[in-house]
C-alpha positions, 0 to 999 in steps of 0.5 A: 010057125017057122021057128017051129018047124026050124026046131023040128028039122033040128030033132029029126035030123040029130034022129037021123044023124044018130041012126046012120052015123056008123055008115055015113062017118066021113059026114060026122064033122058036117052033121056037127057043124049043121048041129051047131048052126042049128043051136046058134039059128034057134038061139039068135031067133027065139032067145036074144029078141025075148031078152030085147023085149026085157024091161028090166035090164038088169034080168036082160043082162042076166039071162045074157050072161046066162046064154053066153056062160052056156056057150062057153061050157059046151066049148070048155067040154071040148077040152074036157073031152078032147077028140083024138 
């Protein structure tokens, strides 16, 4: 029930944060780096202790790969698409 509601606080605050981004954009970096934590949280929460439970350890080391090659894309798009 707890991660629920974590996933849930995540999709009203990126709601919120879209609507009144314009008036508050000195808290845009703030907002961001929350996102991000909130990524990570849900991610070390719900993803790594189900790959733990894997059997197979062969699919464990895939989806692994998988979780980090994700990461590693939306890093590389900051390059891609550079901020000032």
């Amino acid at each position: 029930m707890l991660n629920f509601l974590a996933g849930v606080s995540v999709v009203v605050g990126g709601v919120f944060g879209s609507l009144f981004i314009a008036s508050v954009e000195e808290l845009s970096g703030w907002m961001v780096a929350f996102s991000a934590g909130a990524f990570l949280f849900l991610s070390a929460s719900e993803l790594i202790p189900e790959m733990l439970k894997e059997d197979d350890r062969g699919r464990a080391v895939i989806q692994l790969a998988i979780l980090v090659l994700g990461m590693l894309t939306i890093y590389s798009l900051g390059f891609v698409f550079p901020h000032e």
